[in-house]
VMD Tcl script that draws the C-alpha trace (Angstrom):
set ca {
  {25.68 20.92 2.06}
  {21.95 21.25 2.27}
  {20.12 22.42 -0.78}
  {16.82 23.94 -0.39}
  {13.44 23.28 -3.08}
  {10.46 25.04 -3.31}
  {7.61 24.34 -5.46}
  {3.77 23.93 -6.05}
  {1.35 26.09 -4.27}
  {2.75 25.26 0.00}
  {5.43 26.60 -1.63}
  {7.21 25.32 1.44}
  {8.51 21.97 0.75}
  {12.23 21.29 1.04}
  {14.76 18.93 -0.37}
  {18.28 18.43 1.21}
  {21.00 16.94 -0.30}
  {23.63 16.20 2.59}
  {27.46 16.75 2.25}
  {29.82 14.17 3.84}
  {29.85 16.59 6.84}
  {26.80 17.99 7.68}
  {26.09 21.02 9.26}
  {25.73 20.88 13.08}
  {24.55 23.07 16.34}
  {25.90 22.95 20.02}
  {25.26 19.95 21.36}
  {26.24 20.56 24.78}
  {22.61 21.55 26.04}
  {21.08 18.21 24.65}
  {20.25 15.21 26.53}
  {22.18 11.90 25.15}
  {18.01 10.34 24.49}
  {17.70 13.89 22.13}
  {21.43 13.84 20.75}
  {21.16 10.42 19.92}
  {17.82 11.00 17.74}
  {20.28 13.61 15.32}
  {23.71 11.98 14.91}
  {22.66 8.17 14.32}
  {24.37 7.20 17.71}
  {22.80 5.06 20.68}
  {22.33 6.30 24.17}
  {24.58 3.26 24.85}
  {27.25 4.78 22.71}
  {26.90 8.18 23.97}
  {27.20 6.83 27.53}
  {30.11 5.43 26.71}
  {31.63 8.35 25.34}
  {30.91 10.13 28.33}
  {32.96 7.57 30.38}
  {35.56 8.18 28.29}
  {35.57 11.99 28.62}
  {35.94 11.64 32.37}
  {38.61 8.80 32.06}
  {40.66 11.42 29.96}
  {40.07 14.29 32.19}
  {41.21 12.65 34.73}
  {44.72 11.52 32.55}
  {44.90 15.46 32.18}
  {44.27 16.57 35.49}
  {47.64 14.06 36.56}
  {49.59 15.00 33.80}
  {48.45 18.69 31.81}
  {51.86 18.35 29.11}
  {50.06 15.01 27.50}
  {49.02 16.53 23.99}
  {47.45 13.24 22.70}
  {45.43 13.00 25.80}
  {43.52 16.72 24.95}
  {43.58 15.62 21.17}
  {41.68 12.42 21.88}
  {39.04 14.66 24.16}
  {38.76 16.49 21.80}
  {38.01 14.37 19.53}
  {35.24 12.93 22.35}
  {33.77 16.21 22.72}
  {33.51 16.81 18.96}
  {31.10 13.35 19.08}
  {29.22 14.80 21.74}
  {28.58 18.11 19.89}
  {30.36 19.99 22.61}
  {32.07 22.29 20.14}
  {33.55 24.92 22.14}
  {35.03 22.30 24.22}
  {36.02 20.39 21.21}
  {38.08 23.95 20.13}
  {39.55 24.43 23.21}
  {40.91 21.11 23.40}
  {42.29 21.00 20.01}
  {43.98 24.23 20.39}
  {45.61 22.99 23.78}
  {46.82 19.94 22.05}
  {48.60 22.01 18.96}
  {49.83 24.41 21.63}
  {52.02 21.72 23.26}
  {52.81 20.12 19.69}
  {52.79 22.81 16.75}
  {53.11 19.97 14.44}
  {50.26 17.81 15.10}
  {48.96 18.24 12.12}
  {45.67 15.74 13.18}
  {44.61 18.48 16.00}
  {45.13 20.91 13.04}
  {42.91 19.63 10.60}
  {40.12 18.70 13.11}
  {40.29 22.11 14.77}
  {39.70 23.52 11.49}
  {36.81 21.27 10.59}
  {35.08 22.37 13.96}
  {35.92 25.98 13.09}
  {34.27 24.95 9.49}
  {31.08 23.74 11.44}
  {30.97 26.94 13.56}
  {31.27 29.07 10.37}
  {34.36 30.40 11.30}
  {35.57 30.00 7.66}
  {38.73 32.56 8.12}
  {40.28 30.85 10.93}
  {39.71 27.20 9.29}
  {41.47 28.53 6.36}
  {44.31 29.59 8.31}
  {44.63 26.51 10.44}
  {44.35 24.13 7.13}
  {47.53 26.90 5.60}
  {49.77 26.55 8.66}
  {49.26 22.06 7.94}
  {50.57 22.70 4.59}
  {53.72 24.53 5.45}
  {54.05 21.43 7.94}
  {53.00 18.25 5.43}
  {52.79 20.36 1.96}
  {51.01 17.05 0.38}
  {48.14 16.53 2.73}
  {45.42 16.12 0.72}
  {42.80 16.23 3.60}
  {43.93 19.99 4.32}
  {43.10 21.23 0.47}
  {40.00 19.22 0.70}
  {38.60 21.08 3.41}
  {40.41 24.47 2.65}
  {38.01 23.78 -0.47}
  {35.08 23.24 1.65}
  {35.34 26.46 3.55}
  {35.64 28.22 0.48}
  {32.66 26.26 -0.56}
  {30.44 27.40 2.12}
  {31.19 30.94 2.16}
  {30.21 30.50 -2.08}
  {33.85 31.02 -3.42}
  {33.31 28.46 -5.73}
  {35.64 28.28 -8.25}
  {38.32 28.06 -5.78}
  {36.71 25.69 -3.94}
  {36.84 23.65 -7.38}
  {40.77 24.50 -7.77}
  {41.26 23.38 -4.08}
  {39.40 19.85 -4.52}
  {40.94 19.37 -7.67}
  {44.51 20.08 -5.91}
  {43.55 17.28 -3.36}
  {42.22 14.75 -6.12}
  {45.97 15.08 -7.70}
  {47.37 13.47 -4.51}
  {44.62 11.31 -3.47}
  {42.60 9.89 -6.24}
  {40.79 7.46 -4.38}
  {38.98 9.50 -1.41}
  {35.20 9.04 -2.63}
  {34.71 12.06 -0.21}
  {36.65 14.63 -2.51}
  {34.62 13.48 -5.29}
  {31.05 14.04 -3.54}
  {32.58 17.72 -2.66}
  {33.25 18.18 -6.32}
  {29.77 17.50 -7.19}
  {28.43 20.20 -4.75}
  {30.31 22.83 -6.47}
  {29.54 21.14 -9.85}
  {25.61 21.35 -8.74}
  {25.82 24.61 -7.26}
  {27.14 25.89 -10.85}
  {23.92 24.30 -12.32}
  {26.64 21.97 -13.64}
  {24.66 18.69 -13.17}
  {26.42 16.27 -15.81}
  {29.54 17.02 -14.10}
  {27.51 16.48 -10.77}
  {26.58 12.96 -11.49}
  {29.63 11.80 -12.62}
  {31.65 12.75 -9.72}
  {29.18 11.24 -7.62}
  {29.27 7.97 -9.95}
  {33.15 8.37 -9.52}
  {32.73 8.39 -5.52}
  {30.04 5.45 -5.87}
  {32.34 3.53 -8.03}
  {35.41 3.80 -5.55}
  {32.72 2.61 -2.41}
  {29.91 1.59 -3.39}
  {28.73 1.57 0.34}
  {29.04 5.13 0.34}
  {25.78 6.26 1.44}
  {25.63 10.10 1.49}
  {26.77 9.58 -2.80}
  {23.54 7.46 -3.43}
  {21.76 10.13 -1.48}
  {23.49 13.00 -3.33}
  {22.78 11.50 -6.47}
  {19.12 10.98 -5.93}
  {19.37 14.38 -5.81}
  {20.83 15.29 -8.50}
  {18.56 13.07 -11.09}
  {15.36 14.51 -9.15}
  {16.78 17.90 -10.18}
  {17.09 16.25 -13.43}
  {13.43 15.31 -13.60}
  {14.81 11.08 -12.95}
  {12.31 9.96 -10.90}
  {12.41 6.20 -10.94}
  {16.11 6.74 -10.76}
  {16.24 9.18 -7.87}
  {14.42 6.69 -5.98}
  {16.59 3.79 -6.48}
  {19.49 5.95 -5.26}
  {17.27 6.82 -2.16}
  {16.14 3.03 -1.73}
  {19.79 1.69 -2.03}
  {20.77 4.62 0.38}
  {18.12 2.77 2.76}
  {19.58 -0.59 2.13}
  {23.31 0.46 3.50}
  {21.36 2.13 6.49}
  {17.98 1.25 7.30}
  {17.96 4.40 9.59}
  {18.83 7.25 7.13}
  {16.20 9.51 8.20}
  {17.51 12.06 5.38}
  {16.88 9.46 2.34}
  {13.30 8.53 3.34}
  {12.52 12.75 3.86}
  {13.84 13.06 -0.02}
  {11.83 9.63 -1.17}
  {8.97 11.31 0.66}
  {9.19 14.43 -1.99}
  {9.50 12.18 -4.99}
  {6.76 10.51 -3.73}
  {4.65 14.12 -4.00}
  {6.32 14.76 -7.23}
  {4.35 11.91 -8.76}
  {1.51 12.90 -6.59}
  {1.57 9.96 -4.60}
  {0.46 11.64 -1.79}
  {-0.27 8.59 0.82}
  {2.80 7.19 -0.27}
  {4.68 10.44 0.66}
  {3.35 10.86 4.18}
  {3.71 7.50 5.41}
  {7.51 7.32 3.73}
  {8.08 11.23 5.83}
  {6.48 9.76 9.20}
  {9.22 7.27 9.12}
  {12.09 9.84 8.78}
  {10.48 11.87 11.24}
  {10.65 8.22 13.78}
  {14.00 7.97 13.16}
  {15.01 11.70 13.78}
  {12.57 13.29 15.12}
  {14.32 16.96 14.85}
  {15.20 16.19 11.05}
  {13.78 19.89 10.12}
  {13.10 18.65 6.31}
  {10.95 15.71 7.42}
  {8.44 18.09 8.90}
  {8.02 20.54 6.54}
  {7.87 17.53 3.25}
  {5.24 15.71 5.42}
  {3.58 19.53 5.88}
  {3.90 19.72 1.87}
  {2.48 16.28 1.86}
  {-0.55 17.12 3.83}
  {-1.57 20.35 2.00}
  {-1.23 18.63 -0.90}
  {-2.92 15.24 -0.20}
  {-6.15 18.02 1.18}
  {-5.95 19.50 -2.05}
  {-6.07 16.01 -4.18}
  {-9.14 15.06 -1.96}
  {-10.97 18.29 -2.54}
  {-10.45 17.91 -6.76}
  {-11.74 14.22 -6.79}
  {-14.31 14.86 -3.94}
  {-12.53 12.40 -2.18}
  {-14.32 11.83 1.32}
  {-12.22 13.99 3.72}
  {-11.86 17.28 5.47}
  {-9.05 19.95 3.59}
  {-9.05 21.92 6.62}
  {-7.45 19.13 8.67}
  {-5.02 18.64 6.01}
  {-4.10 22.10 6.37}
  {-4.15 22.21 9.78}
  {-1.79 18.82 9.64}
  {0.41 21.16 7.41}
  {0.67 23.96 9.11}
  {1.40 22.05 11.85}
  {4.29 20.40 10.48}
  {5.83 23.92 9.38}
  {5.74 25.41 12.57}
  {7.94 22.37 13.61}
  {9.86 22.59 10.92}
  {10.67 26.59 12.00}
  {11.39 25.68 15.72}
  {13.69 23.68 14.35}
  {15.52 25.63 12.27}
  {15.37 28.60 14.81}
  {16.95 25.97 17.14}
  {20.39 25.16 15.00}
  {20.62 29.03 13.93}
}
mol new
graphics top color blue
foreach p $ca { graphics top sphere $p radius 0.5 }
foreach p [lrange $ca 0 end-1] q [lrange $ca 1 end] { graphics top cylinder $p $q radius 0.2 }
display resetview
């Protein structure tokens, strides 16, 4: 779940908080050097993937009737972005087994990621009648109902996983984004505290709850979430972008645009990393011109605007 925050005179600067499964685009079109930049793989990795999706195509191509073979590309394809393939797969694998309910539940998050709500609904409905106590298949049934804004079912559909498994930190940090999205932030930060407490390693709940005390006006606490974030991965492009805002918050200009250009070196096409360091710019030209600070505001803005038209191309890309 992204979350979007505007404020100060750019009016342009964003925040995201990130759900356990972020939002993603076709990846099919992307080199592995660009791919690699937004899903926190190596080139090495995706190579190897891609020997593996040839290895299995050829296990298919002998022998068409082997449902875990299309499951497992599938499952290659979904790491390579390659989403239609991804469905196709899925739905070839659950065509020669009706009850596999794995196939089931990730065709229906790839459906989720493609915004086909409806049809991840009904595939996460049909593993129920098969395995009525799956817990994963109400968690993401809540999810889709999250996304398209039904929210208190979304909350009745977590809460209906939680009762059979209690101890999936992931259920918790979906909790909290319907919890947040209801301006409910007590309740936000304590399922979040819950997730934290279960795995403490759990990097997307530090981030989440960075968030959450920023909205809170918690400054030096938001960035301890962020900076712990940072210390379970030292490439979380997404924790520096949000430090980078906190950063501006307290007017610590210098501070914020050094902390963005390091998101933006780790991912590059992180869309919120350009437009905070734009915010950051305009900002930092502003400071300058009101202590007649040596400088030029133009550049600033020219940095900014920069940075926003990046941050658009972007966005226009993963539409």
């Amino acid at each position: 779940m992204n979350k979007y925050l505007s404020t100060l005179s750019l009016a342009l600067a964003t925040m995201f908080i990130v759900a356990v499964t972020s939002t993603a685009h076709e990846g099919g079109e992307l080199s592995n050097e660009e791919l690699a930049s937004q899903i926190g793989k190596s080139v090495a990795e995706l190579k190897e993937i891609d020997e593996k999706i040839i290895a299995y195509n050829e296990t298919i191509e002998s022998n068409p009737e082997d449902a875990d073979a299309h499951f497992n590309l599938g499952v290659l394809y979904e790491k390579k972005m390659k989403f239609k393939d991804a469905i196709s797969e899925y739905q070839q694998a659950i065509g020669l087994k009706p009850d596999f309910v794995d196939a089931r539940i990730n065709l229906a998050i790839v459906y989720t990621e493609r915004n086909m709500y409806g049809e991840s609904v009904n595939e996460l409905k049909q593993v129920l009648e098969i395995d009525p106590q799956n817990a994963d298949a109400y968690k993401y049934i809540g999810r889709a109902y999250y996304k398209t804004g039904l929210l208190n079912d979304a909350l009745v559909e977590f809460k209906k996983a939680l009762e059979i498994e209690s101890n999936d930190p992931e259920i918790y940090c979906y909790l909290e984004s319907v919890y947040f999205s209801m301006g409910r932030l007590d309740e936000a930060e304590a399922e979040l505290k819950k997730a934290i407490e279960i795995d403490p390693q759990f990097k997307v709940a530090h981030l989440n709850l960075g968030f959450v005390y920023y909205e809170q006006g918690k400054l030096d606490e938001a960035m301890e979430e962020y900076e712990i974030a940072i210390g379970i991965d030292p490439k979380f492009a997404d924790a520096y972008s949000n430090m980078g805002l906190v950063y501006c918050q307290k007017e610590m200009f210098d501070d914020a645009i050094a902390i963005l250009k390091k998101a933006i070196e780790i991912n590059p096409s992180l869309p919120d990393a350009h437009n905070n360091l734009g915010y950051a710019y305009w900002n930092k030209g502003l400071q300058d011109k009101e202590n007649n600070a040596e400088g030029n505001e133009n550049e600033w803005k020219k940095k900014a605007m920069r940075e926003v038209t990046i941050y658009k191309t972007l966005i226009g890309a993963k539409q």
